[in-house]
N, C-alpha and C positions, 0 to 999 in steps of 0.2 A: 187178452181175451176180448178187449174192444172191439174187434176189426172181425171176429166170429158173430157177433149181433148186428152188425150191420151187413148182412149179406143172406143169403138164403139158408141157413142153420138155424131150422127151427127147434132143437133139444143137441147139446152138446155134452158127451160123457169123455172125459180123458181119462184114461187108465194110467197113466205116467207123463212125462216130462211131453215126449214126441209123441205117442198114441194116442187113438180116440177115435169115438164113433160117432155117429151125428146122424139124425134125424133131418132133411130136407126136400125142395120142392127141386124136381131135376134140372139140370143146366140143359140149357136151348141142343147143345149139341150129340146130345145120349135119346131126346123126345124123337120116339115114333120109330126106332129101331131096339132091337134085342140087345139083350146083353154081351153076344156074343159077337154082334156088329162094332158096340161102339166098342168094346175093349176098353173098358176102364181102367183094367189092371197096368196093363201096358202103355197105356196111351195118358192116364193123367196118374199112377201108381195109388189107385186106390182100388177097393171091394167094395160092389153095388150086394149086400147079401138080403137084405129083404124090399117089399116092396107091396103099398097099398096103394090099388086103385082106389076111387070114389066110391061110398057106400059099401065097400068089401071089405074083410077082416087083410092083416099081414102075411103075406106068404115070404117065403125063401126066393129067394134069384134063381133063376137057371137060365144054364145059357141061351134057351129059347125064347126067355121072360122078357115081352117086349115092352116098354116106360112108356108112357102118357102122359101128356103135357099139363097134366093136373092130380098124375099120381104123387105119394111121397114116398120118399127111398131110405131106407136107412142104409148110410154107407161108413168102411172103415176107411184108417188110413192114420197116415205119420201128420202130425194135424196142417203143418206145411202144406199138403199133399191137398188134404182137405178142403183147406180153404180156395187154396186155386181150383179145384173141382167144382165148388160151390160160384167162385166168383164168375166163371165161364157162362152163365144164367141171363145175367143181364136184365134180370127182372128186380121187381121191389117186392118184399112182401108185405 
């Protein structure tokens, strides 16, 4: 679980061994397109399912729901999966 604190996972929940959901700031390459652009599921096999802009409460994802490079997402995933998703950022928190 080291290598989950040092990257952009700001609350981490594992359900089991491989699952888990995670609270973070988006990677560089999902900012400023919709969910349905960047294809998470397929493209890094994770779930963007909710998502809080600045000063707004969490909503649900939908495929139209476009990310901002200062929202935070809560996304699922195999935590594998996770972490490369998170590492793709490139930022510090």
């Amino acid at each position: 679980m080291a290598h989950l604190v040092a990257n952009q996972m700001m609350d981490f929940i594992k359900f089991d061994d491989n699952f888990a959901i995670a609270r973070m700031l988006p990677p560089r390459d999902v900012v400023g397109r919709t969910i349905d652009q960047c294809r998470p599921r397929s493209r890094h096999k994770v779930n963007i399912v909710g998502i809080k802009p600045p000063g707004q409460p969490f909503h649900y994802a939908e495929p139209d729901t476009s990310i901002g490079a200062e929202d935070v997402i809560i996304v699922s995933g195999h935590v594998r999966d996770l972490e490369r998703f998170a590492d793709h950022s490139g930022r510090k928190r």
